[in-house]
C-alpha positions as CSV (number, residue, x, y, z in Angstrom):
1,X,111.8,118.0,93.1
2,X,110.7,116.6,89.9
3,X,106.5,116.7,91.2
4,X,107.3,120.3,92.8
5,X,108.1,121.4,89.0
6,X,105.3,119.6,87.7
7,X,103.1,120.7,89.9
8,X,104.4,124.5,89.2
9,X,104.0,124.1,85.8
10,X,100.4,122.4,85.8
11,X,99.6,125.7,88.1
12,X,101.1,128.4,85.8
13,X,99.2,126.2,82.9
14,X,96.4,126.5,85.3
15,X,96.5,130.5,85.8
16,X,97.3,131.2,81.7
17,X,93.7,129.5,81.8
18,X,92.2,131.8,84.1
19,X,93.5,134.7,82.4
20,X,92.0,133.8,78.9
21,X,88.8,133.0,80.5
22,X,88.3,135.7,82.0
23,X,89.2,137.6,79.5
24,X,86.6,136.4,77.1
25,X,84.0,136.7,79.7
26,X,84.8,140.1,80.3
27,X,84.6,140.3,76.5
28,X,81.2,138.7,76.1
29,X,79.9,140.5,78.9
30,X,80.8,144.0,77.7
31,X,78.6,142.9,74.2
32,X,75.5,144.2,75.9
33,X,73.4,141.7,74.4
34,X,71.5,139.2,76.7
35,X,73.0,136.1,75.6
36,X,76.5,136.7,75.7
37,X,75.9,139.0,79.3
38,X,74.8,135.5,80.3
39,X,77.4,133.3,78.8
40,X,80.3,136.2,80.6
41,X,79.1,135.5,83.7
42,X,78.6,131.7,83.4
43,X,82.4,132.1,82.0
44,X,83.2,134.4,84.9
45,X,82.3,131.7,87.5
46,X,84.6,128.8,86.1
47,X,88.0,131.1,86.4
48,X,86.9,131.7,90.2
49,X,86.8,128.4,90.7
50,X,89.7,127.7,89.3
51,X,91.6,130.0,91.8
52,X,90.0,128.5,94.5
53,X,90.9,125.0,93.8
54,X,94.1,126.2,92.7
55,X,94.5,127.8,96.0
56,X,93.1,124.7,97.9
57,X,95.7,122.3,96.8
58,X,99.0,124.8,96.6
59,X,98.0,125.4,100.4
60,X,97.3,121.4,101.1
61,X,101.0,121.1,99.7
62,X,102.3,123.5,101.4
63,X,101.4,122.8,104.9
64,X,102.0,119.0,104.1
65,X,105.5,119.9,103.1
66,X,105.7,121.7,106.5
67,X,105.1,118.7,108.4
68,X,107.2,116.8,106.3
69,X,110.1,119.0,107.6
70,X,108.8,119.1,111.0
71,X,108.7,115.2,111.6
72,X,112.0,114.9,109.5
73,X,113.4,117.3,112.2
74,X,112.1,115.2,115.1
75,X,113.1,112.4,113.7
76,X,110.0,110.8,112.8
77,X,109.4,110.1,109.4
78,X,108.9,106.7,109.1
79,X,112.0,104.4,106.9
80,X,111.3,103.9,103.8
81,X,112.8,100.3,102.8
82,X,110.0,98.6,101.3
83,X,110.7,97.3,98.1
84,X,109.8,99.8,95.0
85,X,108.4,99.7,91.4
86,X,110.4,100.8,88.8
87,X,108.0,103.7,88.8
88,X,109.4,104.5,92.2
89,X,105.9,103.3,94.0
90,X,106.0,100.9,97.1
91,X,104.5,97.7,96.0
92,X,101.6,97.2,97.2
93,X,101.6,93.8,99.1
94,X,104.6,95.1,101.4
95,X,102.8,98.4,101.7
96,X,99.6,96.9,103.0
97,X,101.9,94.5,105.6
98,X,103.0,98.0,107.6
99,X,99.8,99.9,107.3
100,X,98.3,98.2,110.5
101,X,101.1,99.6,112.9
102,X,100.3,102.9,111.6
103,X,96.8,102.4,112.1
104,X,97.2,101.6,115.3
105,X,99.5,104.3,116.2
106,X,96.8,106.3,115.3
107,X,94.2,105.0,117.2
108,X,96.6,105.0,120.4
109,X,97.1,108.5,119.8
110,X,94.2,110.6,118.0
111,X,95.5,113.7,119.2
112,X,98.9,113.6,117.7
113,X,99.3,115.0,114.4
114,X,102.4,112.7,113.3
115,X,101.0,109.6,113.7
116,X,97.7,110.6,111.5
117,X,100.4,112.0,108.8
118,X,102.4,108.9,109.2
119,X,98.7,107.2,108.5
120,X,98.7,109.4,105.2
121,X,101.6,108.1,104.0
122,X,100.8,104.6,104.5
123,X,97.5,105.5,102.9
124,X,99.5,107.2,100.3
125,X,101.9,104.5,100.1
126,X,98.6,101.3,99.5
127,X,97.5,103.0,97.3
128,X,94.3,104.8,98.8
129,X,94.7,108.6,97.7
130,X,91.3,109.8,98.8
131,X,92.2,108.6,102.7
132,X,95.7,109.6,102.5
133,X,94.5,112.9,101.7
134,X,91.8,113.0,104.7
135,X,94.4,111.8,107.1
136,X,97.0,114.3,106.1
137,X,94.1,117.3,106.4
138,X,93.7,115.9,109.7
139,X,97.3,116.1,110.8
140,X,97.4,120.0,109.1
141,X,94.2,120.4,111.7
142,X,95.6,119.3,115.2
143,X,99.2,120.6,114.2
144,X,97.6,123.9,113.7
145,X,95.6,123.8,116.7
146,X,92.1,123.7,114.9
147,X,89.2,121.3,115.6
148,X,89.6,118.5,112.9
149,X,87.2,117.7,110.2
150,X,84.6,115.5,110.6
151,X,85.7,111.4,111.5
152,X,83.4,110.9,108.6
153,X,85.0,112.3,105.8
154,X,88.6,110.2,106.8
């Protein structure tokens, strides 16, 4: 609950952002004169991308919360009783002594989207962000029915 309110409040911080923005490049644009016409639009361009990002990752949480509650209702997530940091992180070592069964589960099973987003949270869980992430876009893919992204970019 506690990242769900951060994550609102990063968002709104996000959005007060755009707002401004474009605001002032509505602003410069409207002055008619070349360089600020030019400086609006550059502004302009940020605040879309902003959204778009914004959108990117609210929809990535989402859907991975979705599965979350899908696998919880199977009965799937995998136990959590490795030992924790104070931070609440697994430790590492004990983290990195489970990830091969998941690893494996994945491999037995490429077409099943639990056992990829049980392979982003043991990702998740070692430490590796940028592959936990991959796998978890992977699982969003085949539960959704879509072709998955490339091997390449897991």
């Amino acid at each position: 609950m506690k990242n769900r309110l951060a994550a609102l409040f990063m968002a709104a911080l996000l959005l007060l952002y755009i707002v401004v923005a474009g605001q002032r490049a509505v602003l410069l644009f409207a002055s008619g004169d070349a360089v600020g016409i030019a400086m609006g639009i550059a502004l302009g361009v940020l605040p879309l991308i902003a959204l778009w990002l914004l959108w990117r990752e609210l929809s990535f949480g989402l859907r991975s919360q979705r599965l979350v509650r899908l696998l919880e209702a199977q009965g799937a997530l995998p136990v959590d009783d490795m030992p924790h940091r104070a931070s609440g992180r697994p430790l590492r070592d004990a983290a990195d002594l489970q990830f091969p069964r998941y690893r494996e589960e994945a491999e037995r099973h490429p077409e099943a989207w639990q056992s990829w987003f049980r392979l982003g949270l043991a990702y998740d869980a070692c430490g590796d962000r940028r592959r936990a992430r991959a796998a978890v876009r992977h699982a969003i893919d085949l539960e959704r029915g879509r072709r998955p992204r490339s091997a390449a970019s897991q």
